[in-house]
TORKOL-4160 file (C-alpha; in steps of 0.2 Angstrom, whole numbers, padded with zeros to 4 digits, m for minus):
180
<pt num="1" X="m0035" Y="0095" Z="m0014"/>
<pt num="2" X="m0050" Y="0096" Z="m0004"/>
<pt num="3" X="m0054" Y="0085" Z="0010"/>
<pt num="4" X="m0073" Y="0079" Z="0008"/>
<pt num="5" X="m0084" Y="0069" Z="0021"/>
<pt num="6" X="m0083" Y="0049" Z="0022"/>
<pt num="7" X="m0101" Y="0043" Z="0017"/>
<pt num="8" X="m0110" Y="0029" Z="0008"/>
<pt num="9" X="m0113" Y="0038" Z="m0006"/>
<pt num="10" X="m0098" Y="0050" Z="m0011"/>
<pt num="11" X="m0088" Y="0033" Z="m0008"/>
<pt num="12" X="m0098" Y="0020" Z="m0018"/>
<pt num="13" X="m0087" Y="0020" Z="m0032"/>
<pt num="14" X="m0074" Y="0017" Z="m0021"/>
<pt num="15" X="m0082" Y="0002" Z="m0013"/>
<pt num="16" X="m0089" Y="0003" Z="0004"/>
<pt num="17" X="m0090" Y="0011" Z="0020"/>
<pt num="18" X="m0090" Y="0000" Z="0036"/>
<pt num="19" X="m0102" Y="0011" Z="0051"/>
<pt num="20" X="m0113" Y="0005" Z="0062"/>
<pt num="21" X="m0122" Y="0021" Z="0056"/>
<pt num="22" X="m0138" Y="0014" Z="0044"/>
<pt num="23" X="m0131" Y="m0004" Z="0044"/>
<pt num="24" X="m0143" Y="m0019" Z="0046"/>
<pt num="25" X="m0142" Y="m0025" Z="0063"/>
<pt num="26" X="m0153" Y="m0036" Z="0075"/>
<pt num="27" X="m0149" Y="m0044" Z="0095"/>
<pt num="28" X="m0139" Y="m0059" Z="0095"/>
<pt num="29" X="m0134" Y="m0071" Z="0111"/>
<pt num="30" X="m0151" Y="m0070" Z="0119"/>
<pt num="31" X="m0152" Y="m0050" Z="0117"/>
<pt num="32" X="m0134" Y="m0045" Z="0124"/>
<pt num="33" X="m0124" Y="m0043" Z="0106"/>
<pt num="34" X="m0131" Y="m0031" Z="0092"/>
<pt num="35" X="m0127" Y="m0039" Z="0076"/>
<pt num="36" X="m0122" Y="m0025" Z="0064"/>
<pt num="37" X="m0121" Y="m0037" Z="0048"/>
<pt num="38" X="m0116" Y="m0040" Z="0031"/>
<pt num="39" X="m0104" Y="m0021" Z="0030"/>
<pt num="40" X="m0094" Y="m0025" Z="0014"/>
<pt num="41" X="m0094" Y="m0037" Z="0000"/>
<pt num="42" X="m0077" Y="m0046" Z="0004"/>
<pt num="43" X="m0071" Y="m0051" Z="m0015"/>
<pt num="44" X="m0056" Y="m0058" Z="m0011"/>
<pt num="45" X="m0056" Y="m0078" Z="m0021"/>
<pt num="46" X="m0050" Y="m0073" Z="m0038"/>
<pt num="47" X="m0036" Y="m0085" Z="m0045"/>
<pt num="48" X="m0038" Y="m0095" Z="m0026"/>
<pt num="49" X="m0038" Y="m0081" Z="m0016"/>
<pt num="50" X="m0042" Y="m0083" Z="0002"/>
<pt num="51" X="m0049" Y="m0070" Z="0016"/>
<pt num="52" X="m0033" Y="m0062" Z="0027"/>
<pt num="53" X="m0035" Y="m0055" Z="0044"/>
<pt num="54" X="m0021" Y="m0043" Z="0047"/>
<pt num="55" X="m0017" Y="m0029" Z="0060"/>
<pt num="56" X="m0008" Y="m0013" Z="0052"/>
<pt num="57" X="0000" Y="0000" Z="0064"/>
<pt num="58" X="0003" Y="0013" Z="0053"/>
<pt num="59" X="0012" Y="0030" Z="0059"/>
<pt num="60" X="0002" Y="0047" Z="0057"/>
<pt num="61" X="0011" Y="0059" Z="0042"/>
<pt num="62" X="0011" Y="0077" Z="0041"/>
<pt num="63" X="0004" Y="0088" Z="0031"/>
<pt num="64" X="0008" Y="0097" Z="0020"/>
<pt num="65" X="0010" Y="0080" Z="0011"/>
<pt num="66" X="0014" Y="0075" Z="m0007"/>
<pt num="67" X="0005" Y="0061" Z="m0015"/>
<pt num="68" X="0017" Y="0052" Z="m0025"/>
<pt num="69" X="0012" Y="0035" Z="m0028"/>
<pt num="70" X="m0003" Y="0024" Z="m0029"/>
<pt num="71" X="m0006" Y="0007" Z="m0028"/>
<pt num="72" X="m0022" Y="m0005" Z="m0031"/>
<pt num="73" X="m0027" Y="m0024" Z="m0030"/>
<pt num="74" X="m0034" Y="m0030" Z="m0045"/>
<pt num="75" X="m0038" Y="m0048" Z="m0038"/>
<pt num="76" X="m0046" Y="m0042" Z="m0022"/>
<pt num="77" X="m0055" Y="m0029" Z="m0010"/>
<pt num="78" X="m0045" Y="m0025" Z="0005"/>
<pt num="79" X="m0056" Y="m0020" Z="0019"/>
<pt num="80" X="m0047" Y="m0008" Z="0033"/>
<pt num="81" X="m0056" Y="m0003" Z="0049"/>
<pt num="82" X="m0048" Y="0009" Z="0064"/>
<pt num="83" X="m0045" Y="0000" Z="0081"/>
<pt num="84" X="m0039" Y="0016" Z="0089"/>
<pt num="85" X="m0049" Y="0032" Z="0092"/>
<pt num="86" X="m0041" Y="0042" Z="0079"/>
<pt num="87" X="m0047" Y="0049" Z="0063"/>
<pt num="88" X="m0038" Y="0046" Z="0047"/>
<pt num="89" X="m0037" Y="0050" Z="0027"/>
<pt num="90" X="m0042" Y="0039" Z="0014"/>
<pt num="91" X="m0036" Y="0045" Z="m0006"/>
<pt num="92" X="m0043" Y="0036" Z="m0019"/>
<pt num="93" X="m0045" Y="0036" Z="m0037"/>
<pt num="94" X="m0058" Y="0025" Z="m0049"/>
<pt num="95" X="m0051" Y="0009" Z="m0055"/>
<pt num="96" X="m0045" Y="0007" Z="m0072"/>
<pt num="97" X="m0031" Y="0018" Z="m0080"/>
<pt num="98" X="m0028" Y="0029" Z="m0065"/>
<pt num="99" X="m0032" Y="0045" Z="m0069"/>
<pt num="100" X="m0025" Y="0059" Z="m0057"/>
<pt num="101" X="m0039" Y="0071" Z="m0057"/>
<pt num="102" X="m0051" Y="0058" Z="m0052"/>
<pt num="103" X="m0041" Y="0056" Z="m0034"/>
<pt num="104" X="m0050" Y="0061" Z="m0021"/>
<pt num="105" X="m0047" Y="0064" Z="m0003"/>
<pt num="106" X="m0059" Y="0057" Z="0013"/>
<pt num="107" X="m0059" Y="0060" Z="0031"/>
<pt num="108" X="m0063" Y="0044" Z="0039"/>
<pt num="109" X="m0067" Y="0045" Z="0060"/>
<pt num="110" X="m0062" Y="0033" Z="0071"/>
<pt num="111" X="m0079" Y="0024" Z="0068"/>
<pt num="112" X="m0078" Y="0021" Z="0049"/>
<pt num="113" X="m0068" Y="0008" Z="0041"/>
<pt num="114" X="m0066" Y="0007" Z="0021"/>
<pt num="115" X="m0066" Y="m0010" Z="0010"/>
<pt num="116" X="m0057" Y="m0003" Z="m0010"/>
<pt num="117" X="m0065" Y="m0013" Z="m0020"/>
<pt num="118" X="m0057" Y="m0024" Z="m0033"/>
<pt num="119" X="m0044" Y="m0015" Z="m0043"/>
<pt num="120" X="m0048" Y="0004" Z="m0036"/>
<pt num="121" X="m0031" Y="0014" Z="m0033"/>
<pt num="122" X="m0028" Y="0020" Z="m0015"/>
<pt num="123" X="m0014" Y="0029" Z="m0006"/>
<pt num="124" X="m0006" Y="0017" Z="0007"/>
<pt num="125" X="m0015" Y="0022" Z="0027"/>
<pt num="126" X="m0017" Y="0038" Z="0030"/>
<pt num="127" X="m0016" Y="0041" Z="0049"/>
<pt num="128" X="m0018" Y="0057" Z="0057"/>
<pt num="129" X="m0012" Y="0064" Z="0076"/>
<pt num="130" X="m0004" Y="0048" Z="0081"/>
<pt num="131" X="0000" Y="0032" Z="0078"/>
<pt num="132" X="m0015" Y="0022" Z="0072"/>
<pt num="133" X="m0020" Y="0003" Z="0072"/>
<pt num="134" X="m0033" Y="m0004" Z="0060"/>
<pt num="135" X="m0038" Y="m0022" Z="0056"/>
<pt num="136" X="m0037" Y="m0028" Z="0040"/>
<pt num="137" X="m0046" Y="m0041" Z="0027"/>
<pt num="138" X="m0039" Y="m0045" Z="0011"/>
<pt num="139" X="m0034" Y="m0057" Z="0002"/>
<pt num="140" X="m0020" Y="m0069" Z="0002"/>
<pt num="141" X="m0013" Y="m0080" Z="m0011"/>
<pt num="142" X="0003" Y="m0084" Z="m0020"/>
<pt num="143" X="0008" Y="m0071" Z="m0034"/>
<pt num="144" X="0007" Y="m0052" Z="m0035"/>
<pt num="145" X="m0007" Y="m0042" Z="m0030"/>
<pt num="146" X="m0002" Y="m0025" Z="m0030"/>
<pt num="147" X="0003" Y="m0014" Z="m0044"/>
<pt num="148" X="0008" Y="0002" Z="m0040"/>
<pt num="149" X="0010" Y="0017" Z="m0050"/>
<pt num="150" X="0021" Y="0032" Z="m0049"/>
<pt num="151" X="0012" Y="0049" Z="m0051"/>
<pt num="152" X="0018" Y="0060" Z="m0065"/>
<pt num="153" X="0013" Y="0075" Z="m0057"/>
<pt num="154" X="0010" Y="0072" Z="m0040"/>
<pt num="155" X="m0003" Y="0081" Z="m0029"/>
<pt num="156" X="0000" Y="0090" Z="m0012"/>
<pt num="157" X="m0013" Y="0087" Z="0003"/>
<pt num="158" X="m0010" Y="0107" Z="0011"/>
<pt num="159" X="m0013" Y="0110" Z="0030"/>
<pt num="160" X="m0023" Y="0122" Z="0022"/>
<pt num="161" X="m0036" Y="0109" Z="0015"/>
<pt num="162" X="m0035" Y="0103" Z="0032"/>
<pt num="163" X="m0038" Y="0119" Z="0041"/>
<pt num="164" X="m0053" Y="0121" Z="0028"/>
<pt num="165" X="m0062" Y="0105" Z="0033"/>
<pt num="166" X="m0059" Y="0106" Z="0053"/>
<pt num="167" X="m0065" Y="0125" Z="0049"/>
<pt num="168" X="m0083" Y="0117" Z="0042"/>
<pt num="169" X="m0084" Y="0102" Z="0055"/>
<pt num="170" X="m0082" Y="0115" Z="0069"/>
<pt num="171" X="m0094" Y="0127" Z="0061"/>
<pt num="172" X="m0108" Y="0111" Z="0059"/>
<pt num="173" X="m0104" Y="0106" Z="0079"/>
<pt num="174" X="m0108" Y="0125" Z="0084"/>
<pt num="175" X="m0124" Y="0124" Z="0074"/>
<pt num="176" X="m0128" Y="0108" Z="0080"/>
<pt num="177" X="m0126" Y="0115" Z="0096"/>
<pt num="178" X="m0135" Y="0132" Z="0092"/>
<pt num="179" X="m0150" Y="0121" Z="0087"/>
<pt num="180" X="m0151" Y="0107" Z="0099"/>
């Protein structure tokens, strides 16, 4: 699988990326706070659904790794955004039937969160190096809001894929470099 960039537009069907990077901001509490506002559409109150705040403190994985199950929310988004300085995978797929060859795979840095939209199929956190924490909006109710799905062929992230994308990232940093 390649690994591709995290941005606003190769994520949109997705849902949304939360960055300070190009979000609307302005000075709050007499000019010491930068408002970075309105990141994600929250959509969270179908059937009586209510906003969650949540912590995670998921444990990094290794690769190579095998993708074998996916899950998604049909009632709600769930928003996820790193509190610890670690960069991390997001693997998702378009809502709807799930379709395998439609999963793609997302390196996220430690300043870019992800709110799935309603009903879009995501792997559970992704953290790389060490343990990560993120904090978490979703949405909480009684009932089920997970469905999770078995892959029948599953796919494998390769330490090859990752080799591939820190190979690029390095390459761009050089240049960046080369031309500053």
């Amino acid at each position: 699988m390649v690994i591709e960039q995290l941005t606003s537009e190769g994520f949109a069907q997705f849902g949304d990326v939360i960055s300070f990077e190009g979000a609307q901001h302005y000075p709050i509490n007499n000019g010491t706070t930068e408002r970075y506002h309105d990141l994600a559409h929250v959509d969270v109150t179908t059937e009586g659904g209510r906003p969650l705040i949540s912590l995670f403190r998921s444990k990094p994985r290794q690769l190579p790794f095998t993708v074998r199950l996916m899950e998604r929310h049909p009632l709600g988004s769930q928003a996820f955004f790193p509190l610890s300085p670690n960069p991390y995978l997001v693997i998702v797929a378009p809502s709807g039937d799930l379709d395998v060859a439609g999963v793609r795979v997302f390196y996220a840095s430690p300043s870019q969160g992800v709110n799935y939209a309603k009903g879009v199929w995501h792997h559970a956190l992704f953290a790389l190096k060490e343990v990560s924490d993120f904090f978490i909006v979703d949405r909480g109710a009684d009932g089920p809001n997970c469905d999770e799905i078995e892959l029948t062929k599953p796919l494998t992230i390769s330490v090859e894929a990752m080799r591939v994308w820190e190979g690029i990232q390095n390459r761009e940093s050089i240049s960046e470099l080369s031309s500053g």
